[in-house]
RODO-2510 file (C-alpha; in nm, 4 decimals, decimal comma):
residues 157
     n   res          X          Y          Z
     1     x    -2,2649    -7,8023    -7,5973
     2     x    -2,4476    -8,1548    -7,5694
     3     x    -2,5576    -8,1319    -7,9332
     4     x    -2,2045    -8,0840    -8,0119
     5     x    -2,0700    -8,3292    -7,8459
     6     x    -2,3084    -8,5802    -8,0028
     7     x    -2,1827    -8,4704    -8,3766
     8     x    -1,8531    -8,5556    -8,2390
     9     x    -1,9525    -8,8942    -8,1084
    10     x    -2,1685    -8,9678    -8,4443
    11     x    -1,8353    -8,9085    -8,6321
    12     x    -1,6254    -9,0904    -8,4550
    13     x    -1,8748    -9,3923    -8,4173
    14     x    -1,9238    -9,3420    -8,8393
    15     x    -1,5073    -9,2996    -8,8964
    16     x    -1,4728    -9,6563    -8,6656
    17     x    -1,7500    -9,8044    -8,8398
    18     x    -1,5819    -9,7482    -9,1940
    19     x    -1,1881    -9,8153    -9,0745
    20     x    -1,3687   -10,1728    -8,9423
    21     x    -1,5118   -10,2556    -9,2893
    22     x    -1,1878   -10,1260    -9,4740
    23     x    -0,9864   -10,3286    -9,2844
    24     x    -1,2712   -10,6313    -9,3517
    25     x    -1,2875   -10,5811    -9,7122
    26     x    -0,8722   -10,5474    -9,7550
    27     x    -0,8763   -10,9039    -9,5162
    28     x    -1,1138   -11,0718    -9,7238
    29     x    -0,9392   -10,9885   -10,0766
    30     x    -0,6066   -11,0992    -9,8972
    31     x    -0,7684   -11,4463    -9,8637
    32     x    -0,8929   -11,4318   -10,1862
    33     x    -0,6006   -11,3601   -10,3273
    34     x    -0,4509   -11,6830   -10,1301
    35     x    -0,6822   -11,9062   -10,3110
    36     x    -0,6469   -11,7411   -10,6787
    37     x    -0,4745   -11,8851   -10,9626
    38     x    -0,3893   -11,7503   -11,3107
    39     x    -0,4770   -11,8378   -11,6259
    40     x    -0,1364   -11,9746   -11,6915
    41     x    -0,0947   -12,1445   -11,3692
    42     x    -0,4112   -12,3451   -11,4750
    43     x    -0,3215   -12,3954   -11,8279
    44     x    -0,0037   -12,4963   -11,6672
    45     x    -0,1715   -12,7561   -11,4108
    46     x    -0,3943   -12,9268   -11,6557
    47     x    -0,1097   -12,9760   -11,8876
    48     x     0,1266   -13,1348   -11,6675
    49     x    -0,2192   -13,3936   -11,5890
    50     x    -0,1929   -13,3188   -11,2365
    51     x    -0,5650   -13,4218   -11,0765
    52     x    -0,7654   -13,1153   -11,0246
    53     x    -1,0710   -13,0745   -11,0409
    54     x    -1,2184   -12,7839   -11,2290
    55     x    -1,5643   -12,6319   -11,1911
    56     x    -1,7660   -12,4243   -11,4047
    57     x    -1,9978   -12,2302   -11,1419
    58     x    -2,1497   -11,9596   -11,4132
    59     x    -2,4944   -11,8824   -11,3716
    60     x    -2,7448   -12,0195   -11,6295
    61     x    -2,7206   -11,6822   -11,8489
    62     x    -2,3890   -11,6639   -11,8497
    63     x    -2,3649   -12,0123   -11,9777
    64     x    -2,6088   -11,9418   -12,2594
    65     x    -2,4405   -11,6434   -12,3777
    66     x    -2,1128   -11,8122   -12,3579
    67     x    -2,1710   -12,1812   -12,4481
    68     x    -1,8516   -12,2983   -12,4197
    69     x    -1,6700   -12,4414   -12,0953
    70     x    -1,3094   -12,5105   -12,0374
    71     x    -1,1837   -12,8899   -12,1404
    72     x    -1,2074   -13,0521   -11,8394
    73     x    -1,4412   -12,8831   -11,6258
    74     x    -1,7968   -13,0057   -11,4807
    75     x    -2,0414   -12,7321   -11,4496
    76     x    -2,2126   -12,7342   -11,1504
    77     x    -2,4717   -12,4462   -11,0932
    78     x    -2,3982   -12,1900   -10,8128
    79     x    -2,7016   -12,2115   -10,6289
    80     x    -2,6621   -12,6271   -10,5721
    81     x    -2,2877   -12,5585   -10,4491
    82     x    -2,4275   -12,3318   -10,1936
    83     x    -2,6863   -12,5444   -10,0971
    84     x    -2,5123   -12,8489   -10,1229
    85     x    -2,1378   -12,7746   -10,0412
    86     x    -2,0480   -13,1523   -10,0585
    87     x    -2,0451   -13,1383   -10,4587
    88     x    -1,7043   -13,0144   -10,3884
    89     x    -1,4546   -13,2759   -10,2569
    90     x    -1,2811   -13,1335    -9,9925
    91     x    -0,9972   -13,3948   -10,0692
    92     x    -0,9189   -13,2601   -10,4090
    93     x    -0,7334   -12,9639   -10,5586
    94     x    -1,0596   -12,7544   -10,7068
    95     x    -1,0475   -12,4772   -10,9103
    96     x    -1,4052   -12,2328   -10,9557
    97     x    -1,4620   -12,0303   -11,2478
    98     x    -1,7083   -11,7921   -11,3688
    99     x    -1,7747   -11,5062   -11,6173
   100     x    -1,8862   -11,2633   -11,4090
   101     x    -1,7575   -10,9052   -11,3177
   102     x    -1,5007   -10,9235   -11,0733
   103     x    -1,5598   -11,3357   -11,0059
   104     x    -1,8344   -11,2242   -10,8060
   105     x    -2,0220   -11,6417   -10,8220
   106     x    -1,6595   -11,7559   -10,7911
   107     x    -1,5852   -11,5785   -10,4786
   108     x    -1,9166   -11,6458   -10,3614
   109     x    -1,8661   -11,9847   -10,4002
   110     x    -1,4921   -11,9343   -10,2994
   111     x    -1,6022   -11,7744    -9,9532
   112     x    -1,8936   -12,0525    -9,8955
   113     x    -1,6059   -12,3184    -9,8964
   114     x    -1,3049   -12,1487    -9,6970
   115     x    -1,6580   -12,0992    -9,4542
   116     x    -1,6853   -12,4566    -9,4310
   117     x    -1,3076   -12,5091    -9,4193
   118     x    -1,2795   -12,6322    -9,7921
   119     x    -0,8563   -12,4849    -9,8225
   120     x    -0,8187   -12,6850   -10,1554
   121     x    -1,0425   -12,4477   -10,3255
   122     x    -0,9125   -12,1726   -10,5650
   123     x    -1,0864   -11,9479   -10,8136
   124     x    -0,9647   -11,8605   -11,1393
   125     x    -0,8626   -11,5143   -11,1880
   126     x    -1,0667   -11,3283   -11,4408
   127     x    -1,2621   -11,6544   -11,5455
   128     x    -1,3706   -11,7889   -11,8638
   129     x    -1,2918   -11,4628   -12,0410
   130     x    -0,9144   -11,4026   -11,8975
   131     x    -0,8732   -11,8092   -11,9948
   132     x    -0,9702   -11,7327   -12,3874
   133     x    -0,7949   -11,3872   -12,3493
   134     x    -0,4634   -11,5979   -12,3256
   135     x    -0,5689   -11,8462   -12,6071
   136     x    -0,6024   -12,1350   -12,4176
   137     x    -0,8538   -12,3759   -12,5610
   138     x    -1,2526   -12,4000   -12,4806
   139     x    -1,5012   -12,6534   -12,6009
   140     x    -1,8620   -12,5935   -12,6780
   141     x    -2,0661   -12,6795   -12,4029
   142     x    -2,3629   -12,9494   -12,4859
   143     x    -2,5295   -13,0685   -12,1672
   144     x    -2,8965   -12,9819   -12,1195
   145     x    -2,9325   -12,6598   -11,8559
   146     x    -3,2231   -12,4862   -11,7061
   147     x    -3,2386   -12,0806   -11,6754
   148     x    -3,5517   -12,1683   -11,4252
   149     x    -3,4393   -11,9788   -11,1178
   150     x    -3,6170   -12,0983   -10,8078
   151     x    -3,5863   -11,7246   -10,6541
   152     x    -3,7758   -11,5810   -10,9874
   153     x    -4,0766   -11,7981   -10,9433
   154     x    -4,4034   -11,6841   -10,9117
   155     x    -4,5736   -11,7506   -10,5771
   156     x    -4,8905   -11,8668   -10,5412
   157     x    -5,1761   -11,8422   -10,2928
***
């Protein structure tokens, strides 16, 4: 009977647990969704010269196998943006793009700033590859980047 009743107890502790993080994860895309813009919002936004700041947060890989970056935008790597938040005025309209599955650095970066109560910030939806999907124009990207990646070091001693 005990043993039973500790099955039942494990299940309902394990069904809580996952209605908790469904309800987490639909919350969190919610605000994500808040601080999204389209493609054609952006295009839209740039064209009418409106000040905005736009941010090119791809990771050094992405950037060399896509060395182009959209008219406009200052890179900034990922890893100094979460290190060093203040790169992003929290003044200023920003928008964060990236080229990665599901905008998984922009909502990274998007989540570090809403953290640090940065509302002005907005990812772009689908990044670089949704932008050129619609047409809109790139330019090749020419600034000097590393791919050294202070995690992928080798230790010493």
């Amino acid at each position: 009977m005990h043993l039973a009743l500790g099955a039942v107890v494990v299940i309902l502790a394990g069904l809580f647990v996952l209605v908790i993080s469904r309800w987490k994860n639909r919350s969190d895309q919610r605000e994500v969704e808040r601080h999204s813009i389209t493609p054609e919002q952006l295009h839209g936004l740039l064209a009418s010269n409106q000040e905005v700041l736009l941010v090119d947060v791809r990771q050094p890989l992405d950037l060399l196998a896509y060395p182009e970056i959209i008219p406009r935008a200052q890179r900034i790597p990922p890893n100094e943006v979460m290190e060093k938040p203040s790169l992003i005025p929290q003044e200023k309209d920003v928008v964060v793009y990236c080229t990665c599955p599901s905008d998984k650095t922009s909502r990274m970066v998007l989540r570090r700033a809403l953290k640090l109560h940065f509302y002005r910030v907005k990812l772009l939806k689908g990044g670089l590859a949704a932008w050129k999907a619609k047409g809109y124009p790139v330019e090749p990207y020419k600034e000097v980047f590393h791919l050294y990646n202070p995690n992928l070091a080798p230790r010493s001693g």
